[in-house]
N, C-alpha and C positions, 0 to 999 in steps of 0.2 A: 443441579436442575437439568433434565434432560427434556430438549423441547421435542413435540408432536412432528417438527420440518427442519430440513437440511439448511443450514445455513454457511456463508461464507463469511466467518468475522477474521481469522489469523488462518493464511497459508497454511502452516505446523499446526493447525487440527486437524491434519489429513495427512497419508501417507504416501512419501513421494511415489507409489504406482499410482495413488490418484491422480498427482500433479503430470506426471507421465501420460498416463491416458488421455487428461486434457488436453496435453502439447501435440500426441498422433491426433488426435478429432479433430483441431483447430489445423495441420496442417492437412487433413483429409478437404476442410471444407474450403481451404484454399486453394486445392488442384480439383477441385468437384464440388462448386460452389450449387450449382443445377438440384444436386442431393435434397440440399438444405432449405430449399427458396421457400417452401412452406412449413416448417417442421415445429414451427407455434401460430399454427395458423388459427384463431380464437383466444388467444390467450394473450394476457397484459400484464405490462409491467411499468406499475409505480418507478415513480423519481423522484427522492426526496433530496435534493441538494441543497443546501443550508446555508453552504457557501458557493462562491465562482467556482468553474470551471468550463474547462472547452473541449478538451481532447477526453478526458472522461467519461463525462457528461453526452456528448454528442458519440462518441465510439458506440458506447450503451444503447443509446437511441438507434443506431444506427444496426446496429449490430439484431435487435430485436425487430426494426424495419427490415431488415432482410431477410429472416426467417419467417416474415409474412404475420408475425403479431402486431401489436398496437401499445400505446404509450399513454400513461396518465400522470401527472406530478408536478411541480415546480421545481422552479431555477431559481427562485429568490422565494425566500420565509416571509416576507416583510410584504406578498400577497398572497399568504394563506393566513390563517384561523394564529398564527407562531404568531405572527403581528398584535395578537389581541391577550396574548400570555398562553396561549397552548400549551400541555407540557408536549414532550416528548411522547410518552406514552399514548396520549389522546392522539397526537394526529397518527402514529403508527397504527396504530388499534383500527384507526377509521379506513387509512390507506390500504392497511393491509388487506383489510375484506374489502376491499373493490379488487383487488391484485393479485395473480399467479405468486409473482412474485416480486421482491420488492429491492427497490434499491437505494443506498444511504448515503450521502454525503455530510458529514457535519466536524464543526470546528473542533469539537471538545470531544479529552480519548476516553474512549469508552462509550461512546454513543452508538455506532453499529451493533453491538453487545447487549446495550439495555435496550434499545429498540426490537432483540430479536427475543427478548423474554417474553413479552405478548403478545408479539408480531403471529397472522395466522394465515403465511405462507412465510413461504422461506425468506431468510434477507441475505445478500448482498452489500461487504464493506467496500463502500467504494472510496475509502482515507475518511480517519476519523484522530484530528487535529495532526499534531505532529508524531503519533502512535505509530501505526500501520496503512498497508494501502495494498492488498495483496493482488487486488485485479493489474495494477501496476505493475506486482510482480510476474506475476502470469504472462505480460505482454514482456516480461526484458527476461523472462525465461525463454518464451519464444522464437524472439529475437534474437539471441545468445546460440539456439540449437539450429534457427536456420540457416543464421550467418558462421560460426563458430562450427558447427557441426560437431561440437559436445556439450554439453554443461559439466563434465571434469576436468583436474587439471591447469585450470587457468587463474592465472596471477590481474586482480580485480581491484585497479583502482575507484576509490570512493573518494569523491572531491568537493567542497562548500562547507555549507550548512550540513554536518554529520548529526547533531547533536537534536536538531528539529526535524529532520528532514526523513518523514516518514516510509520513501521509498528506498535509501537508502539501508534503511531498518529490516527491513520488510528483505530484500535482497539478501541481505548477508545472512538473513535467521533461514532461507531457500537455499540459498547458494552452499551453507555449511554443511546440508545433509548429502550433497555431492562429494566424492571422492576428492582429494590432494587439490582442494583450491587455494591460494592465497592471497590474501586482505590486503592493501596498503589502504591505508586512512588518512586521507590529506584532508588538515583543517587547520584554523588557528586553536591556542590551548581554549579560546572560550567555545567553541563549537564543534568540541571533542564527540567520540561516539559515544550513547552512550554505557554503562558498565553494565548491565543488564544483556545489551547486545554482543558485548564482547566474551560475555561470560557463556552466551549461547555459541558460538564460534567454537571458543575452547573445549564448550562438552562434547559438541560435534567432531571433536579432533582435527578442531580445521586450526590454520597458524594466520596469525596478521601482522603486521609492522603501523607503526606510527610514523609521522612525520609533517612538518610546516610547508615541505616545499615540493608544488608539482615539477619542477625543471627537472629534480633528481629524482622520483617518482618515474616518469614515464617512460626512461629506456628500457624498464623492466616491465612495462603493460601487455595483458592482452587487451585487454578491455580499460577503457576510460568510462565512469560514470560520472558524468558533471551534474551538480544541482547548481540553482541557484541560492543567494541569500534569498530568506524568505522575511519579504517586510513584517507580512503580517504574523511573524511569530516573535516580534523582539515589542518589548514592554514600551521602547520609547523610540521616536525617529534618532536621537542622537546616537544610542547602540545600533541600529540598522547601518548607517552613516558610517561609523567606526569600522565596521566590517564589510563593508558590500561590493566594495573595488577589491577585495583581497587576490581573489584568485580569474584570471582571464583567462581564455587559451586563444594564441592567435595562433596563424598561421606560421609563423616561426618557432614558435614553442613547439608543434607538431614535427618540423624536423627533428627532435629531439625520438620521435615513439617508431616503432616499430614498423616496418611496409603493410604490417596487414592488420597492427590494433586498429580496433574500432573503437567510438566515440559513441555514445549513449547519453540521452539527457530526457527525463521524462517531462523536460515541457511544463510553461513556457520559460521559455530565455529570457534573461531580462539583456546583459551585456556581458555573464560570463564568459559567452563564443562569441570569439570576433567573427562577424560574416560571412567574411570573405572563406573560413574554414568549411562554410556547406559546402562548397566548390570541391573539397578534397573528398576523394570516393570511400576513405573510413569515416565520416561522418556520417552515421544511421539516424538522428533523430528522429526524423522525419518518416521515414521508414518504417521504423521501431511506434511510431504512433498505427500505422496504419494493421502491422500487426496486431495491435492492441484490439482492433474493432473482431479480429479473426478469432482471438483467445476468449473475448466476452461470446462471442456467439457456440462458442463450444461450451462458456460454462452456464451458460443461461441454459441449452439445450439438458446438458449435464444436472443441474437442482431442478430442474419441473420435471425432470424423467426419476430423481434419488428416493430411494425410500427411506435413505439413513435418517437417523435420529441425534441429533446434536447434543451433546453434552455442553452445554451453555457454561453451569457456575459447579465447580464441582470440590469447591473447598468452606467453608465454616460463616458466617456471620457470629461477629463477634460484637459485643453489647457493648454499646460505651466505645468502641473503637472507630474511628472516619479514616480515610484516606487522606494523606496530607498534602499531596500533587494537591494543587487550586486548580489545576486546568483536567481533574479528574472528573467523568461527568456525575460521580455519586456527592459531588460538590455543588450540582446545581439542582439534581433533578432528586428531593431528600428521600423520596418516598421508596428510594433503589435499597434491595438488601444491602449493605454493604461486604460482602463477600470474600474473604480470601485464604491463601493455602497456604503453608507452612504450617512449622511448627514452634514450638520455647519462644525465644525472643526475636525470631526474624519472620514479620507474614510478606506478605505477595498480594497487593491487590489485580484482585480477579479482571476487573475491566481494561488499568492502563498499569499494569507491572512496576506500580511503585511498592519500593520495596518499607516498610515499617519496621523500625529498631523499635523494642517495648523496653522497657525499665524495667530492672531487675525487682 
């Protein structure tokens, strides 16, 4: 299905000279902010956020406040029309025609995706469950080129929650189409990355290592990316509990990394970082958020000026077949094609990349 408007669902539906052009405009509109002060001056943009957020959520807002447009949407479901059994479809359909363009937050993968089948302006994945989160990525690409001053080359620790933790995903599927980067993947075996992502690594000719333990990890960093455990993606408080203290970085574990790796954490912290490490001049977090609002105002400029045509769903519905991920959104929302690509006994669902073994 090719839709009528450009949208942003996955990073890698676009080629990295796009992703590149974004990174010069966003650092154009950081040294010549003056350029940009009106550059959606009449135009709006929806905010469907489904779940919390802060740094996302407000960047967006912020980020289209400053090119002199205007903001319409919610920050909690539970005071719009979603409260009363909305599906999905009905309130995008309503949002979207009030809207330039549109923006999406939601728990369950696959939702940026199906919202952008009817949506009738562009849409915007702003994390959609523990899938993807590519405006995320956009901001620790940024981040990465003005601090780092390459995106090749560098050896990229991934630390937490690998296995839920969407931004994580999202990075390494960016980061692999760059030249001689390499992966190390600190987690416990249950919050492994997952094989889908590592498989996208490998095609890209990128290389990674595994391992339990940040101590031995990080004399070999450029880059630390820390996640937190994310409560709300474990089934019960007792598996949150089991995992959540695993991995800390204080201030002493940082003697251990490099004079000039930096520290990356796309926020919020719960008590993975000890404190007292903002104190230390490789810690960007903070930083790295504020770029964030520099990279949406280049891409928000970017989809209300595209004429491209998105390729949405572009592999089979197949009859009698569902998607087996429960946290897949063609699991809640029934009336979705159910969509996907392969071929013989192996498909690919289209919305959240789970993959289906068929029976002989």
């Amino acid at each position: 299905m090719i839709s009528a408007y450009p949208h942003l669902i996955d990073l890698n539906d676009y080629p990295v000279t796009w992703w590149n052009g974004l990174l010069a405009q966003a650092e154009d509109i950081m040294n010549r902010p003056f350029l940009y002060a009106n550059s959606c001056s009449g135009k709006i943009m929806g905010t469907l956020f489904y779940e919390p957020s802060t740094r996302t959520q407000m960047s967006f807002q912020t980020a289209m406040l400053r090119l002199g447009g205007t903001i319409i949407g919610f920050d909690n479901p539970q005071t719009s029309s979603v409260a009363k059994g909305e599906n999905l479809k009905d309130t995008t359909k309503i949002i979207s025609g009030y809207s330039d363009v549109l923006v999406i937050r939601h728990p369950t993968v696959g939702a940026a995706k199906a919202a952008a089948l009817t949506a009738d302006c562009p849409v915007i994945n702003a994390g959609d469950g523990g899938h993807l989160h590519p405006t995320q990525t956009l901001t620790d690409l940024l981040t990465l080129k003005a601090e780092k001053k390459t995106l090749s080359g560098l050896t990229i620790g991934l630390c937490g929650d690998l296995l839920n933790g969407r931004t994580v995903h999202s990075l390494c599927k960016a980061m692999s189409c760059y030249e001689n980067n390499h992966f190390i993947m600190i987690s416990t075996k249950e919050l492994k990355m997952p094989s889908y992502i590592k498989d996208t690594i490998r095609a890209h000719g990128g290389t990674f290592e595994e391992t339990d333990s940040l101590e031995e990890a990080l004399p070999k960093l450029d880059v630390l990316y820390m996640t937190r455990i994310q409560r709300e993606r474990f089934a019960s408080p007792e598996e949150y509990e089991a995992q959540k203290d695993t991995y800390i970085l204080t201030t002493q574990k940082m003697k251990l990394a490099k004079p000039d790796m930096i520290v990356m954490h796309p926020l919020p912290r719960v008590d993975e970082i000890e404190v007292a490490v903002d104190d230390d001049p490789r810690a960007l977090y903070f930083k790295q958020a504020k770029y964030g609002m520099y990279i949406r105002m280049s891409l928000i400029l970017t989809m209300l000026q595209s004429t491209i045509k998105t390729e949405l769903l572009a592999g089979q519905v197949h009859k009698g077949i569902a998607c087996k991920n429960p946290k897949c959104i063609t699991n809640q929302e029934y009336y979705l094609p159910k969509s996907f690509t392969g071929t013989g006994t192996t498909l690919t669902c289209e919305y959240c990349d789970e993959r289906l073994l068929l029976e002989h």
